[in-house]
ChimeraX commands (.cxc) that place a marker at each C-alpha (Angstrom):
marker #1 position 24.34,-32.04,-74.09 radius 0.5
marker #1 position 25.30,-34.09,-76.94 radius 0.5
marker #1 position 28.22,-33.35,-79.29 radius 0.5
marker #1 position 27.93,-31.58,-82.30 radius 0.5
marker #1 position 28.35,-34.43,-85.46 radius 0.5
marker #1 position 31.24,-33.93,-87.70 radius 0.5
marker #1 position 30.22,-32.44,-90.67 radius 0.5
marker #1 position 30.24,-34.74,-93.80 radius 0.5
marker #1 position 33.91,-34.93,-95.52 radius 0.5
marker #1 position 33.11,-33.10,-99.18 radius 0.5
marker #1 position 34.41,-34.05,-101.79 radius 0.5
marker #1 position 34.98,-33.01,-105.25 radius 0.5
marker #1 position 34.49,-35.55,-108.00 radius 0.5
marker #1 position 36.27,-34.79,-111.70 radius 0.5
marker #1 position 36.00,-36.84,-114.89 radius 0.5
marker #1 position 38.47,-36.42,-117.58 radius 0.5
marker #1 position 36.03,-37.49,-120.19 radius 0.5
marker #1 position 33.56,-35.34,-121.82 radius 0.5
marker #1 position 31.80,-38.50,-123.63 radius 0.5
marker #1 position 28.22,-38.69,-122.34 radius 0.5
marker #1 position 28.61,-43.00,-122.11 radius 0.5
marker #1 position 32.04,-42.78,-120.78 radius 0.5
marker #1 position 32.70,-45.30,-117.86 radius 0.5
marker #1 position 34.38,-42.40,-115.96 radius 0.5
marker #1 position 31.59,-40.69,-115.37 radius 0.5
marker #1 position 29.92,-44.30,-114.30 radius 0.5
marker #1 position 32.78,-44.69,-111.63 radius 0.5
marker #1 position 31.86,-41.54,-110.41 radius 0.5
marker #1 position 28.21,-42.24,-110.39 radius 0.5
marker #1 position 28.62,-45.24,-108.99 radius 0.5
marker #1 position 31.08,-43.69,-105.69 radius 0.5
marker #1 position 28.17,-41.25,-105.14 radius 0.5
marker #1 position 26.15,-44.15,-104.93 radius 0.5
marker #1 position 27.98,-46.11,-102.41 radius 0.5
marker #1 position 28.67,-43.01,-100.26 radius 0.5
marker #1 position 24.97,-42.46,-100.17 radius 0.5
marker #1 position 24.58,-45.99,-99.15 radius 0.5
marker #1 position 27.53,-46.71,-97.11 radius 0.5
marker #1 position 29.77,-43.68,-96.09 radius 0.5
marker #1 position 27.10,-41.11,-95.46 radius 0.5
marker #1 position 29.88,-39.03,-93.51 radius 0.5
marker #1 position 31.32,-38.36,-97.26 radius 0.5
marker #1 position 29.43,-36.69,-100.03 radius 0.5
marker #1 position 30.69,-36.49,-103.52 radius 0.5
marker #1 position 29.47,-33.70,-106.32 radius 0.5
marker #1 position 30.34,-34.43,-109.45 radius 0.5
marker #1 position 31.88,-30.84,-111.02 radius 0.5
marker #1 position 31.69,-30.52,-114.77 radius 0.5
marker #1 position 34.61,-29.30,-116.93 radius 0.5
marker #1 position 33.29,-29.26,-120.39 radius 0.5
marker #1 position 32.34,-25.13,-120.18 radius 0.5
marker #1 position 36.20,-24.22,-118.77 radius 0.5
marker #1 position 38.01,-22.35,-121.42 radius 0.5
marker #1 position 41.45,-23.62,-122.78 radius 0.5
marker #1 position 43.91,-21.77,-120.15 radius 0.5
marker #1 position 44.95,-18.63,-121.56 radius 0.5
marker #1 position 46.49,-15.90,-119.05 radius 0.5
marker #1 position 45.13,-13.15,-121.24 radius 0.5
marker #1 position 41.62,-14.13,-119.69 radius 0.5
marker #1 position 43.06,-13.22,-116.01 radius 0.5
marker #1 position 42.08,-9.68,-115.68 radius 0.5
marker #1 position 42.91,-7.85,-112.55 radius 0.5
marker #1 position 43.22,-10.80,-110.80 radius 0.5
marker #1 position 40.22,-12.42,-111.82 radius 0.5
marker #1 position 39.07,-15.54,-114.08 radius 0.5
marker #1 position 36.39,-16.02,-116.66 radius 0.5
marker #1 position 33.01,-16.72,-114.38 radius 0.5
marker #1 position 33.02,-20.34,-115.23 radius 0.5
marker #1 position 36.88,-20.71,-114.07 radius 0.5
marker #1 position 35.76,-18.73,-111.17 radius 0.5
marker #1 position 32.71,-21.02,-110.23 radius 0.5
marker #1 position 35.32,-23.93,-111.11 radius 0.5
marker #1 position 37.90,-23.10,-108.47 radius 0.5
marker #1 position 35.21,-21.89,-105.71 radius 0.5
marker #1 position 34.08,-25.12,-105.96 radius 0.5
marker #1 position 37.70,-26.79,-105.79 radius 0.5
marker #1 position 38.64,-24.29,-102.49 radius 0.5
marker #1 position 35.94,-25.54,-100.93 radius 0.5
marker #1 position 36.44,-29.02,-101.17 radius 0.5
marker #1 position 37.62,-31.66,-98.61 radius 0.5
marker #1 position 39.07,-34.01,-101.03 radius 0.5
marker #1 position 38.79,-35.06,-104.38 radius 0.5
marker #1 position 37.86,-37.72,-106.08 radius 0.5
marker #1 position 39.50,-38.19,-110.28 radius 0.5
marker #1 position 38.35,-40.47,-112.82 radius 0.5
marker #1 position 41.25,-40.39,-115.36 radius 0.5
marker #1 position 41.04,-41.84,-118.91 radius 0.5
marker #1 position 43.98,-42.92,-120.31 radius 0.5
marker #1 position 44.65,-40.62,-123.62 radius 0.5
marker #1 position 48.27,-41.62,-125.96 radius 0.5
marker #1 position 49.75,-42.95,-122.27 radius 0.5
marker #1 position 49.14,-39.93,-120.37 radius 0.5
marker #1 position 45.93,-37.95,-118.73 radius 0.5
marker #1 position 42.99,-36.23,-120.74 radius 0.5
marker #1 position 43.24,-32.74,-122.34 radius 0.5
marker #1 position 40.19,-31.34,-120.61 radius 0.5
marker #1 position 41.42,-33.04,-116.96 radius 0.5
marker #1 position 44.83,-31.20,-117.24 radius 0.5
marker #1 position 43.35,-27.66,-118.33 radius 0.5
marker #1 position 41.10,-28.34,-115.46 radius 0.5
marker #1 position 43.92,-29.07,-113.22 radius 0.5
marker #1 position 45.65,-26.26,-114.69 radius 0.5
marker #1 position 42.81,-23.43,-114.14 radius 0.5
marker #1 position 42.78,-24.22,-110.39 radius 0.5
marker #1 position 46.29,-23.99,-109.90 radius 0.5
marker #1 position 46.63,-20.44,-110.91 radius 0.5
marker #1 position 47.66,-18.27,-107.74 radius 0.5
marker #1 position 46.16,-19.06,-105.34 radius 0.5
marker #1 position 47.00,-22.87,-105.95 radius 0.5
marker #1 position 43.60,-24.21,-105.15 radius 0.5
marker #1 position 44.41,-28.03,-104.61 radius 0.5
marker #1 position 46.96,-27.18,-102.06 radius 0.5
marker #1 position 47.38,-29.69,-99.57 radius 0.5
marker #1 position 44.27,-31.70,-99.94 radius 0.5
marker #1 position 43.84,-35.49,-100.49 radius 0.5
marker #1 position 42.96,-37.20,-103.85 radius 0.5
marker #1 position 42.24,-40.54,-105.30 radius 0.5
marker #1 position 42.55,-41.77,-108.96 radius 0.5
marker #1 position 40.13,-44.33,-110.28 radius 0.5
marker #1 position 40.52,-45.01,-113.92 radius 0.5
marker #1 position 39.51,-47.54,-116.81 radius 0.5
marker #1 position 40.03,-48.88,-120.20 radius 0.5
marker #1 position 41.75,-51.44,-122.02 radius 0.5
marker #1 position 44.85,-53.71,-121.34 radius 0.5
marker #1 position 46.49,-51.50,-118.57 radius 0.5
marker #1 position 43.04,-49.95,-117.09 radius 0.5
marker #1 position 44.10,-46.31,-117.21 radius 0.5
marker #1 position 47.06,-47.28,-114.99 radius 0.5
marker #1 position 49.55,-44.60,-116.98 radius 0.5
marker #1 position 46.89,-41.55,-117.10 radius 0.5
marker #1 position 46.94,-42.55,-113.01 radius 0.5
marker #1 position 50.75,-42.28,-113.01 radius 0.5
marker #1 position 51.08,-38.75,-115.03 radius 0.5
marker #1 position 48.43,-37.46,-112.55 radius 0.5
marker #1 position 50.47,-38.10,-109.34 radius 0.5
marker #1 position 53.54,-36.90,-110.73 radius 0.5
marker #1 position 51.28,-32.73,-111.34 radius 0.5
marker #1 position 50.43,-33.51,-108.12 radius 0.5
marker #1 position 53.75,-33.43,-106.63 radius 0.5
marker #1 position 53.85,-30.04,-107.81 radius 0.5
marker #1 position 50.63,-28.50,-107.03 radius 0.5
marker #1 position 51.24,-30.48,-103.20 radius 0.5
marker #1 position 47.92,-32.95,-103.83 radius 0.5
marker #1 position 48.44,-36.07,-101.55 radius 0.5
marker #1 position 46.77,-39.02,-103.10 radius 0.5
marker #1 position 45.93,-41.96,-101.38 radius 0.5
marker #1 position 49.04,-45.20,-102.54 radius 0.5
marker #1 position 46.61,-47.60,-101.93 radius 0.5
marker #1 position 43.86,-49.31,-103.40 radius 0.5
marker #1 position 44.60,-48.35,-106.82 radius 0.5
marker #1 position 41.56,-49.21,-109.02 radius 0.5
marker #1 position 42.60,-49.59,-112.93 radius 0.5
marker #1 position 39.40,-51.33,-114.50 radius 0.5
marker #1 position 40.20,-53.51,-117.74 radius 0.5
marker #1 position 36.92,-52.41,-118.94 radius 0.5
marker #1 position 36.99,-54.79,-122.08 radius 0.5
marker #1 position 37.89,-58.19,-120.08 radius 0.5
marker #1 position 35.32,-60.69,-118.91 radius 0.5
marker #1 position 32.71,-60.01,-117.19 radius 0.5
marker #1 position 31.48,-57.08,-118.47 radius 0.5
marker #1 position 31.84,-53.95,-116.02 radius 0.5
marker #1 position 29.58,-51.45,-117.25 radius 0.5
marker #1 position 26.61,-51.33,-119.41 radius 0.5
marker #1 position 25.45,-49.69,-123.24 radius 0.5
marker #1 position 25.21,-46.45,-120.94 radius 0.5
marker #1 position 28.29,-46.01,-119.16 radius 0.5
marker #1 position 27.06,-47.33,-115.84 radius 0.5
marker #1 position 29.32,-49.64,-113.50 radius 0.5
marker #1 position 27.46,-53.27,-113.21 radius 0.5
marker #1 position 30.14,-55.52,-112.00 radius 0.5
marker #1 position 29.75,-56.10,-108.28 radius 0.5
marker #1 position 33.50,-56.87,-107.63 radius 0.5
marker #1 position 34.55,-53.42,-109.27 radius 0.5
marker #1 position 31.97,-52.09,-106.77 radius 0.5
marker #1 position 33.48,-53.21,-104.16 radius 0.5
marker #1 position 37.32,-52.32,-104.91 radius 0.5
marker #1 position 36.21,-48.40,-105.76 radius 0.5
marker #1 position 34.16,-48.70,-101.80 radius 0.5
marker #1 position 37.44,-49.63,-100.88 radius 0.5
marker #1 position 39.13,-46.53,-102.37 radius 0.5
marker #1 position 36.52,-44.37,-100.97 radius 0.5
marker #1 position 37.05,-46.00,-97.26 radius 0.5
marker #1 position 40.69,-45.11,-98.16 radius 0.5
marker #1 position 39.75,-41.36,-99.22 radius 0.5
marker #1 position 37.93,-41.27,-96.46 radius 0.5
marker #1 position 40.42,-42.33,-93.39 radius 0.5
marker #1 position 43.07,-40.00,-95.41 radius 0.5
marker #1 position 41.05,-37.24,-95.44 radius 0.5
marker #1 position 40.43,-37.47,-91.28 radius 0.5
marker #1 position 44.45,-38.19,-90.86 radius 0.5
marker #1 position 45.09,-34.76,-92.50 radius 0.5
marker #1 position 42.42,-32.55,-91.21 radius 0.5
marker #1 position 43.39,-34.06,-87.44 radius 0.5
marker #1 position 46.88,-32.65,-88.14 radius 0.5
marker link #1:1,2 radius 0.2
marker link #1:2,3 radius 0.2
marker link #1:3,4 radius 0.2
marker link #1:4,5 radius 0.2
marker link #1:5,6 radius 0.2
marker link #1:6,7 radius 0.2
marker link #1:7,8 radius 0.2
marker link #1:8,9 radius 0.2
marker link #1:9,10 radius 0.2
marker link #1:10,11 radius 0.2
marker link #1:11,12 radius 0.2
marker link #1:12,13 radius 0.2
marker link #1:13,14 radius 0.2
marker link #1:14,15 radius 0.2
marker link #1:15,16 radius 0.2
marker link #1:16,17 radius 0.2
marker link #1:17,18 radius 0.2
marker link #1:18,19 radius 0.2
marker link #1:19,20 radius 0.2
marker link #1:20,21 radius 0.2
marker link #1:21,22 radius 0.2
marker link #1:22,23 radius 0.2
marker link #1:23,24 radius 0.2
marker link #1:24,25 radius 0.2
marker link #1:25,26 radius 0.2
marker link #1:26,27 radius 0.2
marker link #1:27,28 radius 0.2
marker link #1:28,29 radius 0.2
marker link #1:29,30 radius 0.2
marker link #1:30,31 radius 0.2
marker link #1:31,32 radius 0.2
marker link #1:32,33 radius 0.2
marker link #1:33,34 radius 0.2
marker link #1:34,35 radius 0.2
marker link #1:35,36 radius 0.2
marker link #1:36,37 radius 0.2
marker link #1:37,38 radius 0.2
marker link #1:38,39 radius 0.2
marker link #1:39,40 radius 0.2
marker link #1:40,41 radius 0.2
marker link #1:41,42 radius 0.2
marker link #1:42,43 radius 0.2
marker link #1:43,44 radius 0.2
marker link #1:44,45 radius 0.2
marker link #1:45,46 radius 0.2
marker link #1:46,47 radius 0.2
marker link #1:47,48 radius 0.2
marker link #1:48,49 radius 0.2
marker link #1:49,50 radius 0.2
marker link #1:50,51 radius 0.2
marker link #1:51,52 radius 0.2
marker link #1:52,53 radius 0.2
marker link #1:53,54 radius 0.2
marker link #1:54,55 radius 0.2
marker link #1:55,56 radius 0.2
marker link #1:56,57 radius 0.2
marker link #1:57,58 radius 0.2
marker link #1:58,59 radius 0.2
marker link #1:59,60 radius 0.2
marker link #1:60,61 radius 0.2
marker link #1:61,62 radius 0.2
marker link #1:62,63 radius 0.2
marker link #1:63,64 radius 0.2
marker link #1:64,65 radius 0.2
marker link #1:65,66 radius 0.2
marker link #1:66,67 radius 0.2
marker link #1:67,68 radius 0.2
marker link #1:68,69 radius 0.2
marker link #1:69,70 radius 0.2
marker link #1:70,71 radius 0.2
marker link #1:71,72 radius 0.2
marker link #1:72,73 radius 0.2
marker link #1:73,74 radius 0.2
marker link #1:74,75 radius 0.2
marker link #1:75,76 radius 0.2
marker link #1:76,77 radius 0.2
marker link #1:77,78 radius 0.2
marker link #1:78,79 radius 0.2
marker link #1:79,80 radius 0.2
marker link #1:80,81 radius 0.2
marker link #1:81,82 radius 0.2
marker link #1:82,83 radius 0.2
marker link #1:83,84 radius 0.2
marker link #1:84,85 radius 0.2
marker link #1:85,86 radius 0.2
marker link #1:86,87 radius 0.2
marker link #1:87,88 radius 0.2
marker link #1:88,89 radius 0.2
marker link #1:89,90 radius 0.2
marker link #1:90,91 radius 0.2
marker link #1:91,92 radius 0.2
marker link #1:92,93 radius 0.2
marker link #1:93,94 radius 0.2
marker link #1:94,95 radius 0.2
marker link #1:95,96 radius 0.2
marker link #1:96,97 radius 0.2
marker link #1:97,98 radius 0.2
marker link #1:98,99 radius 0.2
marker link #1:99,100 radius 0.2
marker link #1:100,101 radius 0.2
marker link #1:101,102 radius 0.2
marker link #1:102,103 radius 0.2
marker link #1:103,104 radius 0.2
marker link #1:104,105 radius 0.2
marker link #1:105,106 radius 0.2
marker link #1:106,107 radius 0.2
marker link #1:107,108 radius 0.2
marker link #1:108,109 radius 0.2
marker link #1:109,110 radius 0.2
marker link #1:110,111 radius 0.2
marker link #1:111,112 radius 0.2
marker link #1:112,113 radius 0.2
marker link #1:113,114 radius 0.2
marker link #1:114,115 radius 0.2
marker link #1:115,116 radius 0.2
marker link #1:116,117 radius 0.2
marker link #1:117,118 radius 0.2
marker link #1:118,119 radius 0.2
marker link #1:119,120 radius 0.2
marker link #1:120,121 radius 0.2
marker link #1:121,122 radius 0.2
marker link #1:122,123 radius 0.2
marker link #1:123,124 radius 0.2
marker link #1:124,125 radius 0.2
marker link #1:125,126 radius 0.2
marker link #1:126,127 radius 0.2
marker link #1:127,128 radius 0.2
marker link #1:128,129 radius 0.2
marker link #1:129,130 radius 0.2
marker link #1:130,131 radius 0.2
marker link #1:131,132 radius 0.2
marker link #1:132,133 radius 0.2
marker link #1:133,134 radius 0.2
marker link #1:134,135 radius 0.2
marker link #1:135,136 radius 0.2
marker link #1:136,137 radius 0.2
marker link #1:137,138 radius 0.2
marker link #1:138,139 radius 0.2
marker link #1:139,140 radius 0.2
marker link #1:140,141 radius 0.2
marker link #1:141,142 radius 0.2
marker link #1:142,143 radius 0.2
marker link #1:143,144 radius 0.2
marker link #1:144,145 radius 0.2
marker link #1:145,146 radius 0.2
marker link #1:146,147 radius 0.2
marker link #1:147,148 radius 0.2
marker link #1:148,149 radius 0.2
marker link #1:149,150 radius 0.2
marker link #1:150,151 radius 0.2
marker link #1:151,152 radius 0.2
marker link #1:152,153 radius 0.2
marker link #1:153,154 radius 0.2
marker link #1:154,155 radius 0.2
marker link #1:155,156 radius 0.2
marker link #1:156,157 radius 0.2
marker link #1:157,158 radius 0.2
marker link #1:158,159 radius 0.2
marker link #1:159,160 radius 0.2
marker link #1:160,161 radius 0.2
marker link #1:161,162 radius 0.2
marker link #1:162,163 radius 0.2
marker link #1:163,164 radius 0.2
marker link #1:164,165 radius 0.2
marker link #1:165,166 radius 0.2
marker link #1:166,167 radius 0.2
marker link #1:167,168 radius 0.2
marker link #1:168,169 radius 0.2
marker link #1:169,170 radius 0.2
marker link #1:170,171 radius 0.2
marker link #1:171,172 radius 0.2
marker link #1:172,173 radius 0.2
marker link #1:173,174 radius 0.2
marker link #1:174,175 radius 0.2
marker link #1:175,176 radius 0.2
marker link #1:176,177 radius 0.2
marker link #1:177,178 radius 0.2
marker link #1:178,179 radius 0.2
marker link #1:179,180 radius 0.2
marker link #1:180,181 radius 0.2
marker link #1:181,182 radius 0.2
marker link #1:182,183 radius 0.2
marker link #1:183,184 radius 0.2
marker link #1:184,185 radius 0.2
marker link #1:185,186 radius 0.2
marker link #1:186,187 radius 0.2
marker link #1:187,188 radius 0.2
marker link #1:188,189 radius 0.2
marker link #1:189,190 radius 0.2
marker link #1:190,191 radius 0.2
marker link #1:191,192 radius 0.2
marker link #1:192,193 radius 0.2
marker link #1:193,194 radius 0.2
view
């Protein structure tokens, strides 16, 4: 009788950008990509934040949330691990990322004690301080990102990275963000075998 395979590791995939050409959302297309091609034992699903309100406890009723915060944090309890694409907005993370963030940690805290990784781009510094604000909430709401890789894409620096739509082209990137996802990956097993 063979063994029953593990189910695939599933994670949650957030972009702090709302622009439709943003490269964010091409990192994250581009990780679903290479876990379809190369880590089929992780899946990612993108989950949209655009509909979430702006937090506001007057919307908790009886211990409930608006539907789409509701939908929102079913979809962050039942995730494995997560995966963040962070723009870099005046040194720090995006406005709709951190109301996201935000949303989920209402009691119950839904991030609790579940692995992360950041992947981020941009200009001179790659996104590299949005990364640093984000592991400093998640101290707080007990989020374990990965230390290393760290993937900060200088998105304006020869050779190009991504094209007119948003969509990562440069084969080195590639590779470093399948590194990060190997990374996410071996995390994720450490902690569940705990």
């Amino acid at each position: 009788m063979e063994a029953a395979a593990n189910p695939a590791i599933k994670v949650v995939a957030l972009c702090g950008s709302l622009r439709k050409g943003s490269f964010h959302s091409g990192l994250i297309r581009s990780a679903i990509q290479i876990c379809d091609a190369f880590i089929p034992e992780m899946k990612i699903e993108y989950v949209d934040i655009e509909a979430l309100p702006f937090v506001n406890t007057d919307l908790e009723v009886n211990g409930s949330f608006p539907e789409p915060v509701e939908a929102f944090r079913r979809k962050i309890l039942g995730a494995d691990a997560f995966l963040f694409a962070s723009p870099e907005y005046n040194y720090s993370m995006s406005g709709p990322l951190k109301n996201a963030i935000d949303w989920a940690s209402r009691p119950p805290n839904a991030w609790a004690n579940k692995p992360a990784a950041i992947v981020s781009a941009g200009g001179n510094f790659g996104g590299g301080r949005s990364q640093y604000h984000l592991r400093q909430v998640g101290v707080y709401l007990d989020l374990h990102f990965i230390n290393k890789p760290e993937l900060s894409v200088c998105a304006f620096e020869p050779p190009q990275k991504f094209d007119a739509n948003g969509n990562l082209i440069d084969l080195a990137t590639k590779e470093k963000l399948k590194e990060v996802l190997l990374s996410l990956q071996a995390f994720t097993l450490r902690l569940q075998s705990k």
